[in-house]
DSSP file (Angstrom, degrees, kcal/mol; ACC not computed):
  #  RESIDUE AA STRUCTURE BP1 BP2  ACC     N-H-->O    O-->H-N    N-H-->O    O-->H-N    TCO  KAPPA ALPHA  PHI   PSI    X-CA   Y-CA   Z-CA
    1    1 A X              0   0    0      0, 0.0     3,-0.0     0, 0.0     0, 0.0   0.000 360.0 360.0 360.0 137.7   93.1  -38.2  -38.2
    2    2 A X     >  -     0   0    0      1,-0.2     4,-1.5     4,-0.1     0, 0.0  -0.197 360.0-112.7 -85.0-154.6   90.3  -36.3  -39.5
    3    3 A X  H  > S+     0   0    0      1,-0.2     4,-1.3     2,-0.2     5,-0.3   0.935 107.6  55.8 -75.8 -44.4   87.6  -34.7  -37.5
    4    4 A X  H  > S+     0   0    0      1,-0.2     4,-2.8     2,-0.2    -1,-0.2   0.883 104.2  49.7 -53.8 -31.3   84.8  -36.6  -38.5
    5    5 A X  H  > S+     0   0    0      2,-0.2     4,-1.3     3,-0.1     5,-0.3   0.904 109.1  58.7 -92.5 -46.0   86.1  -40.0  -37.5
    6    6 A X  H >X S+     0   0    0     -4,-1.5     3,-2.8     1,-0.2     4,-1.1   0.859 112.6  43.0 -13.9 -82.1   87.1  -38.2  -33.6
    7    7 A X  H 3X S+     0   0    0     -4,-1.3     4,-2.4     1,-0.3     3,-0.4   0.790 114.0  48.4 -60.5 -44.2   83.5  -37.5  -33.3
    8    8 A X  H 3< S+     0   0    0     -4,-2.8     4,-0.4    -5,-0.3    -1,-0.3   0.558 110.2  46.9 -89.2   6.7   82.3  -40.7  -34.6
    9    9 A X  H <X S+     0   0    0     -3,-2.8     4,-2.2    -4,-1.3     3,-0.3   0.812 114.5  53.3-100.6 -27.9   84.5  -43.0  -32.4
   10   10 A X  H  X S+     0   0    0     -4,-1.1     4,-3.3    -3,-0.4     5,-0.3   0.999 110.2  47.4 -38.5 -85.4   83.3  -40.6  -29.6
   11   11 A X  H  X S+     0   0    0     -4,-2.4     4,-1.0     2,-0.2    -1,-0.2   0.687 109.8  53.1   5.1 -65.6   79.7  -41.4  -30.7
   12   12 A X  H >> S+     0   0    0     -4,-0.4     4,-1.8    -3,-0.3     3,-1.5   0.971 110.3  43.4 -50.1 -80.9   80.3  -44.9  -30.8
   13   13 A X  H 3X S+     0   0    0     -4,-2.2     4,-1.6     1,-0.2    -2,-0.2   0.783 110.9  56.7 -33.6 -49.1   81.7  -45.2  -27.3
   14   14 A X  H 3X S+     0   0    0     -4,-3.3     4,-2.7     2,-0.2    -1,-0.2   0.835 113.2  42.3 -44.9 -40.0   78.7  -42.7  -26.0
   15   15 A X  H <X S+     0   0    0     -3,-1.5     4,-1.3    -4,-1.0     6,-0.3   0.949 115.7  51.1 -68.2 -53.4   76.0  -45.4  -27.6
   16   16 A X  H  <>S+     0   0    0     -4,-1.8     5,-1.2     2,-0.2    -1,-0.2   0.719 109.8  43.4 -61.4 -60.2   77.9  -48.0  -26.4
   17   17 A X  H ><5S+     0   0    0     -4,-1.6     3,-1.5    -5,-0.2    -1,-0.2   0.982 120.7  43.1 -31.6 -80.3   78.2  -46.8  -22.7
   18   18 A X  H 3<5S+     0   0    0     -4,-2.7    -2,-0.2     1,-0.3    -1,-0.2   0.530 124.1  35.0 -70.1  -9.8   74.2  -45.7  -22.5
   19   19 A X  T 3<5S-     0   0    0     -4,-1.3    -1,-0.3    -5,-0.2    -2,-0.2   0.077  94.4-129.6-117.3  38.4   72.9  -48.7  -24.2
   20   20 A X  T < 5 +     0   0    0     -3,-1.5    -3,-0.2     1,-0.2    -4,-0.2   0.600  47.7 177.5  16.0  43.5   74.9  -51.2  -23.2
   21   21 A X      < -     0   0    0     -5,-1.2    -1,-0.2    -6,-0.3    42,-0.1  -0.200  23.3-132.1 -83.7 145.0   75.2  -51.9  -26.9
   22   22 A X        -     0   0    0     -3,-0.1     4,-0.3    41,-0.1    -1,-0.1   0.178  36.3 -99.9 -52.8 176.1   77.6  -55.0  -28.5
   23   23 A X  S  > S+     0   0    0      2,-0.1     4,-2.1    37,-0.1    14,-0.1   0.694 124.2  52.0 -75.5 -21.4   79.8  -54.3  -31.4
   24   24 A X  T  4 S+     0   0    0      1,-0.2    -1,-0.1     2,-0.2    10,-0.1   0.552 111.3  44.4-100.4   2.2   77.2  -55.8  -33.8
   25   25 A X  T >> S+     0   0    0      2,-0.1     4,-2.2     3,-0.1     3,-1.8   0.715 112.6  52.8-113.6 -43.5   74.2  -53.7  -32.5
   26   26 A X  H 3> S+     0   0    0     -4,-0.3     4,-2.7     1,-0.3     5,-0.2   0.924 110.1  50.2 -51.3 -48.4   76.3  -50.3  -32.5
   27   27 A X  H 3<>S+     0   0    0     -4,-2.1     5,-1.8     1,-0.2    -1,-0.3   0.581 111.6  44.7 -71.3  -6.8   77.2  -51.1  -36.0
   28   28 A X  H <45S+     0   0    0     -3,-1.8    -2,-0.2     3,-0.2    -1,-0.2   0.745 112.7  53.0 -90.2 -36.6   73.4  -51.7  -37.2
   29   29 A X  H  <5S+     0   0    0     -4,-2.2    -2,-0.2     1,-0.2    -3,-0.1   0.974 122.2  27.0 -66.6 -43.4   72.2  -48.6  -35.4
   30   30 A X  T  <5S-     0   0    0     -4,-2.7    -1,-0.2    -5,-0.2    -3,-0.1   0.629 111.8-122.7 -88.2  -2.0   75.1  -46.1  -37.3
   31   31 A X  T   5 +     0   0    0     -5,-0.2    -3,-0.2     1,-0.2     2,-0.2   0.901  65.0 134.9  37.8  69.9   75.0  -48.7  -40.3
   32   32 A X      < -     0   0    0     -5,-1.8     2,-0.4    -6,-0.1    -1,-0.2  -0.317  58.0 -94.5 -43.5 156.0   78.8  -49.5  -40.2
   33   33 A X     >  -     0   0    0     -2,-0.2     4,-2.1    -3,-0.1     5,-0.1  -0.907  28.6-117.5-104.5 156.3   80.6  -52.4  -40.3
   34   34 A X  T  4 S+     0   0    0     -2,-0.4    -7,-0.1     1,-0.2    -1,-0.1   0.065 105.9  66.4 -78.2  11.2   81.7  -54.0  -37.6
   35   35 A X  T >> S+     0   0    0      3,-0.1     4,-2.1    -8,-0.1     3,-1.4   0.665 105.4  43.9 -81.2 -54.4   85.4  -53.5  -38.4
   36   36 A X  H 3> S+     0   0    0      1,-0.2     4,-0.5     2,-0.2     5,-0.3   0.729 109.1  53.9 -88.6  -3.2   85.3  -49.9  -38.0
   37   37 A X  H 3X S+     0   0    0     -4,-2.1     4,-0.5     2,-0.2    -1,-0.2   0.809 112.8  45.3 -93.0   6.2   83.3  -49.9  -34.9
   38   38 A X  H <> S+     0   0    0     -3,-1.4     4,-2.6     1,-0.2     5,-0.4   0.751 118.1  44.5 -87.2 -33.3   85.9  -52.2  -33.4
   39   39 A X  H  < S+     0   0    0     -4,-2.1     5,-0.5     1,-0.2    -1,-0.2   0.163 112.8  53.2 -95.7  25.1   88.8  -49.9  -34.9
   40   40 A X  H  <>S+     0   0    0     -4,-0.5     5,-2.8     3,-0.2    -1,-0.2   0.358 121.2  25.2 -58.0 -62.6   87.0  -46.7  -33.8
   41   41 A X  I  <>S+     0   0    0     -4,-0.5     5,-0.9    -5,-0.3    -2,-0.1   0.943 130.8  45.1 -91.9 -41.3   86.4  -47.5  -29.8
   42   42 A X  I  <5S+     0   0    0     -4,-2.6    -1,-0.2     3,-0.1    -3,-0.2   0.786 128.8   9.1 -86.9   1.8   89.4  -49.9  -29.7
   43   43 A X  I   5S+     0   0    0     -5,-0.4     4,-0.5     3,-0.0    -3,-0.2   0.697 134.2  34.6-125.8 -69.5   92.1  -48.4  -31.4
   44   44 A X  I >>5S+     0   0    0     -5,-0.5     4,-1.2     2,-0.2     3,-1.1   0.804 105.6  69.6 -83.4 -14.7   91.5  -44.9  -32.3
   45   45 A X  I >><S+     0   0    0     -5,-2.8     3,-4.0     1,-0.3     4,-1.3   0.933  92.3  66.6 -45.7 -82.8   89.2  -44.0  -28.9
   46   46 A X  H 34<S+     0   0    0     -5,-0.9    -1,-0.3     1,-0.3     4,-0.2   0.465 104.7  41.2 -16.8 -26.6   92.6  -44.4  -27.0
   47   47 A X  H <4 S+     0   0    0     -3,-1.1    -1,-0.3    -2,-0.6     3,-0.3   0.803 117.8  40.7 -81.2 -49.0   93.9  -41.4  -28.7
   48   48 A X  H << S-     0   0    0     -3,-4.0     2,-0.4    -4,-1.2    -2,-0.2   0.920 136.7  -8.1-117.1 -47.3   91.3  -39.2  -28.7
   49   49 A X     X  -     0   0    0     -4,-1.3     4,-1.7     1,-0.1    -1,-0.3  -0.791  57.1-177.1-143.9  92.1   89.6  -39.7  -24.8
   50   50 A X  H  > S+     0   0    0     -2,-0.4     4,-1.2    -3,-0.3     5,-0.1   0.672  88.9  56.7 -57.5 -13.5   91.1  -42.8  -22.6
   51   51 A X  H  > S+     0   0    0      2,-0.2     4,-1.8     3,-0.2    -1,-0.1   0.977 109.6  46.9 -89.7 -63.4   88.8  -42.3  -19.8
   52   52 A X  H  > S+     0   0    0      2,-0.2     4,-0.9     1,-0.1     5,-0.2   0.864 113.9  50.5  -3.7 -69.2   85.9  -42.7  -22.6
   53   53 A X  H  X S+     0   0    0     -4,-1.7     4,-1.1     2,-0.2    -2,-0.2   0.868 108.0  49.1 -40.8 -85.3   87.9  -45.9  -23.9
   54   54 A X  H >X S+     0   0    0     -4,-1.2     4,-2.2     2,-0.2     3,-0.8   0.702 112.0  50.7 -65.3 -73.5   88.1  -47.5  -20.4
   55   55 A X  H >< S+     0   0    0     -4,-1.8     3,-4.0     1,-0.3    -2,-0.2   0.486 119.9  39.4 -29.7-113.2   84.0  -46.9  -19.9
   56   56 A X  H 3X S+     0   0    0     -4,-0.9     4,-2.0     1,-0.4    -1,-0.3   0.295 108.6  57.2 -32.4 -39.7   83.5  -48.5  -23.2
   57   57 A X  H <X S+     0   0    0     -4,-1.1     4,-1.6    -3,-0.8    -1,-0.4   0.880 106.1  50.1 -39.2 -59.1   86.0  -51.1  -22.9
   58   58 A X  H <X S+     0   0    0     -3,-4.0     4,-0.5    -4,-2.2     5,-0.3   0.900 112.8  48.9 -61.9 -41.0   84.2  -52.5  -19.6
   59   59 A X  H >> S+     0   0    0     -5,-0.2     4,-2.1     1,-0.2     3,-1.0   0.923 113.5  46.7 -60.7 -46.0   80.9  -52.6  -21.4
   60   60 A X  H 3< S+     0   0    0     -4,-2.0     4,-0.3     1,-0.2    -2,-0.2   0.846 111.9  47.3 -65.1 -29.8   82.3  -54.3  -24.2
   61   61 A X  H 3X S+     0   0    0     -4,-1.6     4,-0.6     3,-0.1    -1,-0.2   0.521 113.7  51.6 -94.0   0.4   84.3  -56.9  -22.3
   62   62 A X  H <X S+     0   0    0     -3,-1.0     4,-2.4    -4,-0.5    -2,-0.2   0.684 108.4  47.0 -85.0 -55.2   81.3  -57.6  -20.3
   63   63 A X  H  < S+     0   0    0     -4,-2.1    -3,-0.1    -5,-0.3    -2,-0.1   0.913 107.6  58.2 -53.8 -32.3   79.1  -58.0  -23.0
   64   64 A X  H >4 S+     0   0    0     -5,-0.4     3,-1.9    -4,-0.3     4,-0.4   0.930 103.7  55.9 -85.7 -32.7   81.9  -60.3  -24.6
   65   65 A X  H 3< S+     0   0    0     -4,-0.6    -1,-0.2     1,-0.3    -2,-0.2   0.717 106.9  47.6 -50.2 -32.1   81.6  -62.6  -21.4
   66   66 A X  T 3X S+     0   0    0     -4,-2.4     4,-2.0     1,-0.1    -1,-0.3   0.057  83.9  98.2 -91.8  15.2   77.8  -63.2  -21.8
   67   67 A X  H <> S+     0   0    0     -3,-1.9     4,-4.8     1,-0.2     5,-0.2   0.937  81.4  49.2 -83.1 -22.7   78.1  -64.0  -25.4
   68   68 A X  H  > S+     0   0    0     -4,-0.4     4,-1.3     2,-0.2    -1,-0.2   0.773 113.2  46.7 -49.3 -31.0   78.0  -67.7  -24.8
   69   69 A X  H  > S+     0   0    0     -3,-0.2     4,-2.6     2,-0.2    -1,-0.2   0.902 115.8  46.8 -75.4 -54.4   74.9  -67.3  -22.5
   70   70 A X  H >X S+     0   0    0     -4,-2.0     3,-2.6     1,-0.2     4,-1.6   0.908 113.4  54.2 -46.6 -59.2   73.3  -64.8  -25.4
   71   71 A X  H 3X S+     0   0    0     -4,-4.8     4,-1.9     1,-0.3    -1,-0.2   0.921 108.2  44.6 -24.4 -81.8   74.3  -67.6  -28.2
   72   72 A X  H 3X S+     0   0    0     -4,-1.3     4,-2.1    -5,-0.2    -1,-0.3   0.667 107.2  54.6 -56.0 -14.5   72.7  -70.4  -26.7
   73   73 A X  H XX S+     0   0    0     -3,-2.6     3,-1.4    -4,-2.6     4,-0.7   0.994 110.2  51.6 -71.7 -57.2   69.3  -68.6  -25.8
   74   74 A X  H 3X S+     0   0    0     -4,-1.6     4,-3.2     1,-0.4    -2,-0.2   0.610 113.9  46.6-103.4 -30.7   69.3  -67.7  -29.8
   75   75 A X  H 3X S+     0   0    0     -4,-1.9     4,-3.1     1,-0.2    -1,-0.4   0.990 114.4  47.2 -70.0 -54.8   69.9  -71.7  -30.2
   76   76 A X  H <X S+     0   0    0     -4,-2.1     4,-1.0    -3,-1.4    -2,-0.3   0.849 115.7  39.9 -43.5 -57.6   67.3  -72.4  -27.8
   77   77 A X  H >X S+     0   0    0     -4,-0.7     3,-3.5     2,-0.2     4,-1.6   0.969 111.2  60.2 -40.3 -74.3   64.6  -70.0  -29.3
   78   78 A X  H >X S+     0   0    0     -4,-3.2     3,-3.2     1,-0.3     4,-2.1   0.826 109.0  42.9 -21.3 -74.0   65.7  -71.0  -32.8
   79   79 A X  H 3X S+     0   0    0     -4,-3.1     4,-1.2     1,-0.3    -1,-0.3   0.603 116.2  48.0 -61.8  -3.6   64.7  -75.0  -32.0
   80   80 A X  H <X S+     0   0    0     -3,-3.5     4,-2.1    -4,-1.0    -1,-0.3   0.800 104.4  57.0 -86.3 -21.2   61.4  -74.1  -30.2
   81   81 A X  H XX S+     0   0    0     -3,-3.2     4,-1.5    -4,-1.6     3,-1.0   0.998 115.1  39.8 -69.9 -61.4   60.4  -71.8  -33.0
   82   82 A X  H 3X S+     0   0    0     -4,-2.1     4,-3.0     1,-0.3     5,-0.4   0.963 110.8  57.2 -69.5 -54.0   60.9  -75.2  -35.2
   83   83 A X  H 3X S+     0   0    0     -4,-1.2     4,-2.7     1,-0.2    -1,-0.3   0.963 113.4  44.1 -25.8 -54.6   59.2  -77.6  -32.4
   84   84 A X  H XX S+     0   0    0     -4,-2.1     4,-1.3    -3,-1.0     3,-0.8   0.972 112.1  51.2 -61.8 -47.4   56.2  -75.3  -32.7
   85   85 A X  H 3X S+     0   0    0     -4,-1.5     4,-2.3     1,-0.3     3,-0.4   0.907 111.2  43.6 -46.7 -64.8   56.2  -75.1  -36.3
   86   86 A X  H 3< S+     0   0    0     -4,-3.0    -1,-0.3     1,-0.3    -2,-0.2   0.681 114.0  50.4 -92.1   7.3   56.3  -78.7  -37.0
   87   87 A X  H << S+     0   0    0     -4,-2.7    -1,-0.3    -3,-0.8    -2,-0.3   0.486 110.0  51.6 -91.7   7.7   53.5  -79.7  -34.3
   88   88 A X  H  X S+     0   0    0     -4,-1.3     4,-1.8    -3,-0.4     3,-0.5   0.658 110.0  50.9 -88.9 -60.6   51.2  -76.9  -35.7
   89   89 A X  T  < S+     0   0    0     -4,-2.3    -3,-0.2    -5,-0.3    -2,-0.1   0.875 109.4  51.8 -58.5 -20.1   51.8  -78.6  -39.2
   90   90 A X  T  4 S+     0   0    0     -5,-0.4    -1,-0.3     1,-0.1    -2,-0.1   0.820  96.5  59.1 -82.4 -22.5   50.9  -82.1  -37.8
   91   91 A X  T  4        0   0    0     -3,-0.5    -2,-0.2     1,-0.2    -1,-0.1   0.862 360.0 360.0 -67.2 -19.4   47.7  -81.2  -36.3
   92   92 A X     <        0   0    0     -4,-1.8    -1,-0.2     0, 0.0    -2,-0.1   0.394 360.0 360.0 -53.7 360.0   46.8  -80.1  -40.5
């Protein structure tokens, strides 16, 4: 493997750990895709540091347990944003 892709699933994991960061916000910050920051922390991390993995891992399976909760505020938000929207546009 080369070096660069070590350091940058290292990288990953670090952001990931200290921000409590998703797969889909790790990959907007290093502007990735969200294939290789899954094949970076889950597949090649394991190689290169397991103690690293296992940190990242817990954040990452944590994160994937709340996504239902996160989903459904985003739903929520969405339909209030429109609620507002179309009682400011009746009052016109």
């Amino acid at each position: 493997m080369k070096d660069y892709i070590e350091k940058r699933a290292v990288r990953l994991a670090e952001y990931i750990i200290e921000n409590n960061a998703t797969v889909r916000k790790t990959a907007k910050e290093f502007n990735i895709s969200k294939s290789t920051v899954h094949k970076d922390v889950h597949e090649r991390l394991k190689r290169i540091n397991p103690a690293l993995y296992n940190e990242a891992q817990s954040v990452l399976e944590f994160n994937k347990s709340e996504r239902h909760i996160r989903g459904g505020m985003a739903t929520r938000e969405k339909y209030l944003k429109l609620s507002r929207k179309k009682m400011k546009s009746a009052r016109i």
